[in-house]
C-alpha positions in Angstrom: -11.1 -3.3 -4.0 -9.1 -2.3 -1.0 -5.7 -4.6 -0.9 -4.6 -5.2 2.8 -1.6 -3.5 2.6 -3.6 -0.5 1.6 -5.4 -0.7 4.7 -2.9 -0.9 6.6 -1.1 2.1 5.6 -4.1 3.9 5.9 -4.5 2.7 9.8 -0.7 3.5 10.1 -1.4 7.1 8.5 -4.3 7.9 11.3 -1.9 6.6 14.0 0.7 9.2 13.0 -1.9 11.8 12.9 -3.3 11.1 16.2 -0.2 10.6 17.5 0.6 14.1 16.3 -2.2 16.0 17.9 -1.7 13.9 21.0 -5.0 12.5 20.8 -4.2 8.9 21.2 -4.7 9.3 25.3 -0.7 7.9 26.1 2.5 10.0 26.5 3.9 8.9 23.0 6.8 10.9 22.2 8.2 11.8 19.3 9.9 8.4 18.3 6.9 6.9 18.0 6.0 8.9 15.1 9.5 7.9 14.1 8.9 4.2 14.1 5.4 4.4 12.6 6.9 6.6 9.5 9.3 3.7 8.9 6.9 1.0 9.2 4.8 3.6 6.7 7.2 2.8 4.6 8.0 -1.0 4.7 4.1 -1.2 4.0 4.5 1.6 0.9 7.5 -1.1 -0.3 5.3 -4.1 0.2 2.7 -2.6 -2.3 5.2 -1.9 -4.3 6.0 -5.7 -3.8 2.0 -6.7 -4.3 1.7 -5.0 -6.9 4.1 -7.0 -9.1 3.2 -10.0 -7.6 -0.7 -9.0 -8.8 0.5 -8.4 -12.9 3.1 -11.2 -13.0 0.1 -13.7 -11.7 -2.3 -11.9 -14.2 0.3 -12.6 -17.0 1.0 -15.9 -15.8 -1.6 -17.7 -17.9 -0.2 -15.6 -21.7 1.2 -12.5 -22.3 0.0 -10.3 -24.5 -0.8 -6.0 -24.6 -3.4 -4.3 -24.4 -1.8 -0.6 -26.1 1.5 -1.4 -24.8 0.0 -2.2 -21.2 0.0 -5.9 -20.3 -3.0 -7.9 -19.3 -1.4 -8.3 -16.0 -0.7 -4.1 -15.9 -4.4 -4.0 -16.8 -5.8 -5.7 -14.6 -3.9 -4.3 -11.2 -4.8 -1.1 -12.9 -8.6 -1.4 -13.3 -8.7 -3.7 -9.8 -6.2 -2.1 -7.4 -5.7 1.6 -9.0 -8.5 3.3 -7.7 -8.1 3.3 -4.0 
């Protein structure tokens, strides 16, 4: 499962590398690829941000481990990890 911040970095990603092989058709210069490296990473801090809202919502309902992983950990893990 592909989270919405993921897609966005990933759309944010092919803009920078477009923008680098001036393929996007417009004069961008380099402060574009400027601004769209910070947004890059505002959105890498947001799914930092999702994340941690995804396990504390998973471990809302009890708390318990799983081998020293939480069932909120676990789940983000097996749901979110693999993109």
């Amino acid at each position: 499962m592909k989270s919405a911040i993921k897609e966005l970095i990933e759309r944010i990603e092919q803009q920078i590398e477009l923008s680098a092989h001036n393929k996007l058709g417009t004069n961008r210069t380099g402060d574009y690829r400027i601004g769209l490296n910070k947004a890059l990473q505002l959105a890498f801090d947001a799914l930092e941000t999702e994340k941690q809202q995804i396990i504390d919502a998973a471990n809302q309902d009890e708390f318990e481990t799983l081998g020293g992983v939480t069932k909120g950990e676990y789940y983000y893990f097996k749901n979110y990890k693999k993109d």
